[in-house]
C-alpha positions, 0 to 999 in steps of 0.5 A, a space after each residue: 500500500 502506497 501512503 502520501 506525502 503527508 503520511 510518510 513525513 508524520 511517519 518520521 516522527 515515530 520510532 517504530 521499534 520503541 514502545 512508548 508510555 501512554 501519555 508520549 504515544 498520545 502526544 506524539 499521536 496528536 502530532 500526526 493527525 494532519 489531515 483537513 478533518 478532525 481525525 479520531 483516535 484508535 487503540 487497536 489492542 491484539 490479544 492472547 484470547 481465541 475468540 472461538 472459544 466462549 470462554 475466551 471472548 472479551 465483549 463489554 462497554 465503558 463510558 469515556 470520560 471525556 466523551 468520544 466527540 461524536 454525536 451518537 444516534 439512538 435507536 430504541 425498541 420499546 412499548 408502553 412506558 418505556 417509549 415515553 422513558 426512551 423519549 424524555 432521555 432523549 433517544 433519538 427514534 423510539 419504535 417497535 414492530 412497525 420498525 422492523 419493515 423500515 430496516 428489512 426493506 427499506 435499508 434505513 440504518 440512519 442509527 449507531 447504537 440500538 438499544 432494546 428492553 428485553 421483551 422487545 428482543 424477540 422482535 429485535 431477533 429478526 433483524 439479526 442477518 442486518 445489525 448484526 454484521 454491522 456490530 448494532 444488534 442489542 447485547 446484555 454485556 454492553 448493556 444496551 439490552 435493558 429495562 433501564 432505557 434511561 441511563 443506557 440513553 445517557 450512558 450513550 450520549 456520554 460516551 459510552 463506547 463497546 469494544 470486542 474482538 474482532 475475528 483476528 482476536 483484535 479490539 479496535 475502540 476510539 478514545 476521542 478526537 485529535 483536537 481533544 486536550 492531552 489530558 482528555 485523551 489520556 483519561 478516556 485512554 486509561 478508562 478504556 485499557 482499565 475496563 479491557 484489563 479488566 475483562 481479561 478471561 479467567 481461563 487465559 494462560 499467557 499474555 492478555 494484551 499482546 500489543 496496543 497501537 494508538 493511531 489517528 484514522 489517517 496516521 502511522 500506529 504508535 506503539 505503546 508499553 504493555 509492561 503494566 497490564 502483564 
């Protein structure tokens, strides 16, 4: 793959054999971010996990304490009260059967999370083939299958964010934006690589976080030190 003139000269700036701190590999991740656009901030973590084991799968949700800079579109599933609750907490669209044809046939994905209260997930259920390739199917673990429609909502428009292995056994989760303050990305860093650590399987032999890269979205991969999670 052939990278631009931008890329290679940012590409200068990092020392590809050195495992920097996390908050050196912010700040020189920071200095990366040169496209025309407020680029956003990745940790790609590679683990020790085989995710075709149950056992071994890593899935769950944190709230970024300085948000994620994105303005997140709420899909709730819901009846009687619960889409009135769904509403005043400020979800976005509030529905339930009558939403299933609009996604079915009409393709609207205008949304990035969906939450659903549990007696709504037999509905929710036949959406399967659609949102659950694209990572939007409702799950217990990251909390967005619940009865407690508020603070799922506000946990979102927060800066709640999910993470989970992808088939490669690798997480990938954003921590902000490049315009956010040093201190902004180092919480939101810490509070996402806590909850990972956190979440490490009890059946794992070896090492959990095998290594984690920070890059912006058109930037090189900054390496970061694991020596304090293993």
């Amino acid at each position: 793959m052939k990278h631009g003139k931008k890329y290679r000269e940012t590409a200068k700036l990092v020392d590809r054999t050195t495992f920097y701190e996390p908050t050196d590999a912010i700040a020189l991740v920071k200095k990366t971010a040169v496209a025309k656009f407020d680029e956003t901030v990745e940790v790609h973590i590679r683990t020790g996990c085989d995710g075709r084991h149950a056992e071994q799968q890593v899935r769950g949700a944190v709230v970024l304490p300085s948000g994620t800079g994105k303005t997140v579109r709420v899909l709730v599933f819901a009846k009687g009260t619960k889409l009135d609750e769904a509403q005043a907490a400020g979800a976005d669209f509030v529905g339930g059967d009558e939403l299933i044809p609009k996604i079915q046939h009409d393709g609207w994905l205008d949304f990035d999370v969906v939450v659903a209260t549990p007696d709504m997930m037999g509905v929710v259920g036949r959406l399967g083939r659609i949102l659950g390739p694209k990572g939007l199917m409702p799950n217990p673990k990251a909390g967005t299958v619940t009865m407690d429609v508020t603070k799922a909502i506000k946990d979102i428009k927060a800066g709640k964010i999910e993470y989970r292995l992808d088939k490669s056994n690798i997480i990938h989760a954003p921590i902000g934006k490049a315009s956010f303050t040093q201190e902004a990305l180092e919480e939101n860093y810490n509070a996402l690589i806590d909850a990972i650590a956190k979440a490490r399987p009890s059946v794992l032999k070896g090492q959990y976080m095998k290594s984690v890269t920070l890059a912006t979205t058109m930037g090189p991969g900054v390496k970061v030190s694991t020596a304090k999670y293993n």
